[in-house]
C-alpha positions in Angstrom: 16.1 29.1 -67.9 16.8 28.6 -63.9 14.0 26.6 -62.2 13.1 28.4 -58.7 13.6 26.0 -55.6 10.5 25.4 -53.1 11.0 25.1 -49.7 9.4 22.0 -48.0 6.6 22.5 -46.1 4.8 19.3 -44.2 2.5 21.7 -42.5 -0.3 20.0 -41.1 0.7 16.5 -41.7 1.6 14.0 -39.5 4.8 11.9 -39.1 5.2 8.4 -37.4 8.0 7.0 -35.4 8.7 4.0 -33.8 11.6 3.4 -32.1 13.8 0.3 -30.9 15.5 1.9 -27.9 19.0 0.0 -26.9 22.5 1.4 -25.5 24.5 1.7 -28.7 21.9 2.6 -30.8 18.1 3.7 -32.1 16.3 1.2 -34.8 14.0 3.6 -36.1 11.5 3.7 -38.5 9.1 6.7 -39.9 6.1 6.1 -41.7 4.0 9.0 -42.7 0.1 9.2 -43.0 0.0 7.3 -46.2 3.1 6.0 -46.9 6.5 4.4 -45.6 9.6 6.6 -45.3 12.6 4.3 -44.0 14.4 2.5 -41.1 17.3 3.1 -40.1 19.8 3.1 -37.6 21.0 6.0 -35.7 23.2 6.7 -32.3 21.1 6.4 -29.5 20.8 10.7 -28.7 16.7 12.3 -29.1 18.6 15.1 -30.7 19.5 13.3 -33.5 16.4 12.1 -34.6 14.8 15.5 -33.7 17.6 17.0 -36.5 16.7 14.5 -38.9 13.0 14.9 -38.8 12.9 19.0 -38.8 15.6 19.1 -41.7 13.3 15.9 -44.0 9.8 16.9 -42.7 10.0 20.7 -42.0 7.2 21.9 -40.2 4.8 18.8 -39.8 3.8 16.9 -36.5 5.9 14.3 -35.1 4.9 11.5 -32.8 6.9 8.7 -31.5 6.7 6.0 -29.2 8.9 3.2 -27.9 8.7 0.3 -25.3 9.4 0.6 -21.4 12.7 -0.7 -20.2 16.0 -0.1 -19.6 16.3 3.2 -20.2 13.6 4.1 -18.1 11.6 7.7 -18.9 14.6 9.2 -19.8 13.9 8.9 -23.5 10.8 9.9 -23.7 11.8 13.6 -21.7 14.7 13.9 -24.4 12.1 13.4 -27.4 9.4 15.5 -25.4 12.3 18.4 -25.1 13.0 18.3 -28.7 9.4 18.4 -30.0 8.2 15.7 -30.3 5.2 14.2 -28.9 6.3 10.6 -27.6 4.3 8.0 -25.3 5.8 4.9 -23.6 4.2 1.4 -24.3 4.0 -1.6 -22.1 5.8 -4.4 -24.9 3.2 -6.9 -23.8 0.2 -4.5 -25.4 1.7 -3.6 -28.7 -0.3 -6.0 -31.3 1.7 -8.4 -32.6 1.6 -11.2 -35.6 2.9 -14.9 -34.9 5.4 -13.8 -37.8 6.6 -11.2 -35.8 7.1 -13.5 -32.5 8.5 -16.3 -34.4 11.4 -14.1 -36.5 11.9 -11.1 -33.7 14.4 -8.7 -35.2 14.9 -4.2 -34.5 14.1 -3.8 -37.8 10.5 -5.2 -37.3 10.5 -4.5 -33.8 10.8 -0.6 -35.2 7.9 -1.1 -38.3 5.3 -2.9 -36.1 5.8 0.3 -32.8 5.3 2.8 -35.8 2.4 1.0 -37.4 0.4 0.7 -34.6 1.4 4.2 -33.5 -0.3 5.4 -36.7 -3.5 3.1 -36.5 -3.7 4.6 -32.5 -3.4 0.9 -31.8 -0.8 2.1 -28.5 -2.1 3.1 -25.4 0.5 5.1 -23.6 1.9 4.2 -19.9 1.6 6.8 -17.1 5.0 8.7 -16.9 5.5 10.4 -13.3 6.8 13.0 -12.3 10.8 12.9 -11.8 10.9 13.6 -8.2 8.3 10.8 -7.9 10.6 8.4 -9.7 13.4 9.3 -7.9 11.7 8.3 -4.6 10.2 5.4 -6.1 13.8 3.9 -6.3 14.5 5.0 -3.3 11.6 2.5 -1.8 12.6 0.2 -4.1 15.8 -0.2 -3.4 15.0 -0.5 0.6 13.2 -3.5 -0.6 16.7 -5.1 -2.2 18.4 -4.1 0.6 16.1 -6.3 2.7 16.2 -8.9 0.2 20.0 -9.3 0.4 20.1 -8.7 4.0 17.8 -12.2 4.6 19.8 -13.9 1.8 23.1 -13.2 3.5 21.6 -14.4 6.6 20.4 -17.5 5.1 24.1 -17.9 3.8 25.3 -17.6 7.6 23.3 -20.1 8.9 23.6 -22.4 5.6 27.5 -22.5 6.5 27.0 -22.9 10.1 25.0 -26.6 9.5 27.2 -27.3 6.8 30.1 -27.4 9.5 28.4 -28.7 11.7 28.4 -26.0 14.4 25.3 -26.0 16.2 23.6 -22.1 17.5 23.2 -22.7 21.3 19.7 -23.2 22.0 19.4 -20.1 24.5 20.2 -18.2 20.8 17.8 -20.0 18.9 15.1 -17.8 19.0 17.3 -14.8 18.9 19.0 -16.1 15.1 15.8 -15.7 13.6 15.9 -11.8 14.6 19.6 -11.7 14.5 20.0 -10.0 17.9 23.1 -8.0 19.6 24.0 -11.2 21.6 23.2 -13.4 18.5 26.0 -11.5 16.5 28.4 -11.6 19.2 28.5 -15.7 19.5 29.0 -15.5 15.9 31.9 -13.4 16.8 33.6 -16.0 18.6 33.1 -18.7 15.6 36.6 -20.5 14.2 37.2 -22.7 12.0 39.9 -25.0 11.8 41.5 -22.8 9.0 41.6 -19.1 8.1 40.7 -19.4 5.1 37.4 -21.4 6.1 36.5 -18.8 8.5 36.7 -16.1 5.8 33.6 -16.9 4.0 31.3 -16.7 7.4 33.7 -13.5 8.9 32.9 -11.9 5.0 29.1 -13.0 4.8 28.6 -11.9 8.3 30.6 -8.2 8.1 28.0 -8.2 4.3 25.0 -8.1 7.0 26.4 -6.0 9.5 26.8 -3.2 6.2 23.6 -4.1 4.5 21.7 -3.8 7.9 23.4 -0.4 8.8 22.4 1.0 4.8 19.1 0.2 5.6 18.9 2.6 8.8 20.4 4.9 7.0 17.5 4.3 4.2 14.9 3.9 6.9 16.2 7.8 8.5 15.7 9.1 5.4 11.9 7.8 4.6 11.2 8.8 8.1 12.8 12.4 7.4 10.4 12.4 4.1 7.1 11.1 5.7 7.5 14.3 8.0 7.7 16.9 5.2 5.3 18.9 4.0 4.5 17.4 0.9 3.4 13.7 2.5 3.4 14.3 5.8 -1.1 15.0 5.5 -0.8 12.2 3.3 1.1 9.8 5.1 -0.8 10.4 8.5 -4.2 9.8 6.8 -2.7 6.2 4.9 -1.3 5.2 8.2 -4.7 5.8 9.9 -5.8 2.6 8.2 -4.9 -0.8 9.8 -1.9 -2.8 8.5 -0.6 0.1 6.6 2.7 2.0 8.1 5.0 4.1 6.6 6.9 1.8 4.1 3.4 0.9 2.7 2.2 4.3 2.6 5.7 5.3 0.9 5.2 2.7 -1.9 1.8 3.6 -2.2 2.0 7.3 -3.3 5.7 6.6 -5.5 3.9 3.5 -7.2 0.6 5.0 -7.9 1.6 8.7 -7.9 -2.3 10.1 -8.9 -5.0 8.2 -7.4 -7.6 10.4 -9.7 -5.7 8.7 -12.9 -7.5 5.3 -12.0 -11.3 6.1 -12.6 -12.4 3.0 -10.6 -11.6 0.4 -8.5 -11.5 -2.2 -11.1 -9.1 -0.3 -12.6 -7.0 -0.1 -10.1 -7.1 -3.7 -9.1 -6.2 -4.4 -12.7 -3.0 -2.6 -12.2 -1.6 -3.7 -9.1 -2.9 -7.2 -10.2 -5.2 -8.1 -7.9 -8.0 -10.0 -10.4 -8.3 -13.4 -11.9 -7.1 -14.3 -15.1 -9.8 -15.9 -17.2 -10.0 -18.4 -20.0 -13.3 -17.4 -22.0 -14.4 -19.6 -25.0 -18.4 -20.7 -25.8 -19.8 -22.1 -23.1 -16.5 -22.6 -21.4 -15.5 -20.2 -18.8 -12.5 -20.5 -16.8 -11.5 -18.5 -14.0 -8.2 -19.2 -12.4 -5.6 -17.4 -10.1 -4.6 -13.6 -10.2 -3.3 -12.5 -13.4 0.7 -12.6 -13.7 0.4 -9.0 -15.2 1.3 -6.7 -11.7 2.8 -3.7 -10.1 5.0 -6.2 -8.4 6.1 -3.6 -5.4 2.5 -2.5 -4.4 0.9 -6.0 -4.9 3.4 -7.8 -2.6 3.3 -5.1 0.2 -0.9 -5.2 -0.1 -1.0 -8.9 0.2 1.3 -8.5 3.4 -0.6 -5.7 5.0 -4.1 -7.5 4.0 -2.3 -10.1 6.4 -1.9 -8.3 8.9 -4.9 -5.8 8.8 -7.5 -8.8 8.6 -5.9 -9.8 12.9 -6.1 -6.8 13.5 -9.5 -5.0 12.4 -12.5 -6.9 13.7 -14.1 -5.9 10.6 -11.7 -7.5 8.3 -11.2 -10.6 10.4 -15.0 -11.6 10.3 -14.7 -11.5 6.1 -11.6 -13.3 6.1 -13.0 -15.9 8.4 -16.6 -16.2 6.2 -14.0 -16.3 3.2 -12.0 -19.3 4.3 -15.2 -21.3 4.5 -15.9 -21.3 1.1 -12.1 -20.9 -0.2 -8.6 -21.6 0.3 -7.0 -19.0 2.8 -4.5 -17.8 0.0 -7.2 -16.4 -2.2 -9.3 -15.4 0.7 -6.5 -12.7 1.7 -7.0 -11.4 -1.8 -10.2 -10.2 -1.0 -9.1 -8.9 2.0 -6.1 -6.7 0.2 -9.4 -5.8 -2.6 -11.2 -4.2 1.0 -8.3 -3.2 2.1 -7.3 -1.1 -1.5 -10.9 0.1 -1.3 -9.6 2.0 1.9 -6.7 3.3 0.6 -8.7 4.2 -2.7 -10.9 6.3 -0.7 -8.6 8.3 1.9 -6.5 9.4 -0.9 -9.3 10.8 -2.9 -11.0 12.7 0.1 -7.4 13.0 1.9 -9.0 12.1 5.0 -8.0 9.4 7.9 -9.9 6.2 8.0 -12.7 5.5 11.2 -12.7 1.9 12.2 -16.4 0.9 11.5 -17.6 0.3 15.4 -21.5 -0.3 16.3 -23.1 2.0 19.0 
């Protein structure tokens, strides 16, 4: 007597996997609701897994998850595509044992995303939009090109006292901004060999590039700024003091959705703008900011927090109450708190700021 074949069916059930993204290849591991399935290796393509799971687990639910880095969001819109529902996890938030710190491997990496994915242990990062991201490294990578562009000119001036050629004082102001007649003296620099001069000709020609990629960059933001999706937008953060358009750029690409932050704490929390504590009975500790940051958006705050407490009487008075009771480092993070609570509130209402004045 033949037997009769039944078609699997995992309607209605749920299927775990956590996954140990690198180049070459996917650690993987899939637990179901009450059990353990496997991990495995498998080449890095959401596809793949996507095949797997349909033809082993025909019609149930499948949910993945993985930790952010180098691969970005990418992943998680190839397993979205495929079917199945994935979330990205900050590493530093997925509960993990000493064991597990002390003997790191892919294999437990794998078992400890999917375990906590099926306690709902994982709170998922925002993923934004991919014309968001895209602009996002386009700020970004202004910011490197800044970074280089001061490190080249550090490099200049480094081999300049290191021969022993000294900047004519009449430049001396104008090195610091590396002005039009600053770059010609450097023009008429020798040394006593050609090969010696090559490393200052090379490091100088590095600036000249670096500095005209940046106007190109700096065209382009500008070009942005005036469309019609920021331009409202744009106007209104500008409106605020110490906030221009490379602040109001990194603003909207790092945060995306002010409405996704449901308080001000929350968002302070994010960009890193509160203490880190130390908590134990009657001990409580309180000490600097917390290392855990957007570093982009808290650097530029700090800056324009800077510059917005000379400029807005308003801000100046708290700084200057602040100093007398505290160092003027953590003062001008209570400034950049006043000054988020601006931008926090022009974004929501999309409306310019009005300078406080008394009538």
């Amino acid at each position: 007597m033949k037997g009769k074949s039944k078609e699997l069916n995992f309607e209605g059930q749920k299927v775990f996997v956590g996954i140990d993204v690198h180049l070459t290849s996917w650690k993987v591991t899939i637990l179901l609701e009450q059990l353990t399935h496997k991990t495995f290796s498998q080449d890095p393509r959401a596809e793949t897994l996507a095949s797997y799971l349909r033809r082993t687990f025909p019609g149930a639910e499948y949910y993945s998850a993985y930790e952010a880095g180098f691969c970005g969001y990418s992943v998680h819109r190839s397993l979205e595509a495929c079917g199945i529902h994935n979330i990205v996890v900050n590493p530093a938030d997925i509960p993990t044992t000493d064991k597990e710190k002390k003997q790191k491997e892919d294999s437990r990496d794998s078992r400890k995303i999917a375990r906590c994915l099926r306690t709902g242990e994982l709170e998922a990062i925002h993923v934004p939009d991919r014309a968001i991201e895209e602009l996002r490294g386009l700020v970004r990578y202004r910011k490197t090109l800044v970074k280089e562009i001061s490190r080249n000119k550090t490099r200049v001036k480094a081999s300049l006292h290191f021969y022993g050629i000294e900047i004519p004082a009449e430049l001396d102001s104008a090195s610091r901004h590396w002005s039009a007649n600053f770059s010609k003296w450097l023009a008429t620099i020798r040394l006593s060999t050609d090969y010696g001069h090559t490393v200052i000709a090379d490091t100088v020609d590095t600036v000249d590039h670096l500095r005209s990629t940046l106007l190109k960059i700096n065209k382009q933001l500008r070009t942005i700024a005036k469309s019609e999706a920021y331009a409202h937008k744009i106007n209104c953060l500008k409106s605020i003091p110490g906030v221009g358009l490379v602040v109001s750029m990194t603003l909207l690409t790092e945060l995306e959705q002010i409405n996704r932050f449901k308080n001000l704490d929350k968002l302070c929390a994010y960009i890193g703008l509160i203490p880190s504590t130390n908590s134990s009975g009657d001990k409580d500790r309180t000490g600097s900011i917390t290392p855990r940051s957007n570093k982009p958006l808290r650097g530029v705050l700090i800056e324009s927090a800077w510059v917005a407490s000379r400029i807005d009487p308003a801000l100046a008075l708290a700084y200057s109450n602040l100093c007398k009771r505290m160092k003027p480092n953590r003062a001008i993070i209570r400034i950049a708190k006043k000054l988020l609570n601006r931008i926090r509130f022009v974004l929501k209402n999309e409306t310019e700021y009005e300078y406080a004045v008394v009538k």
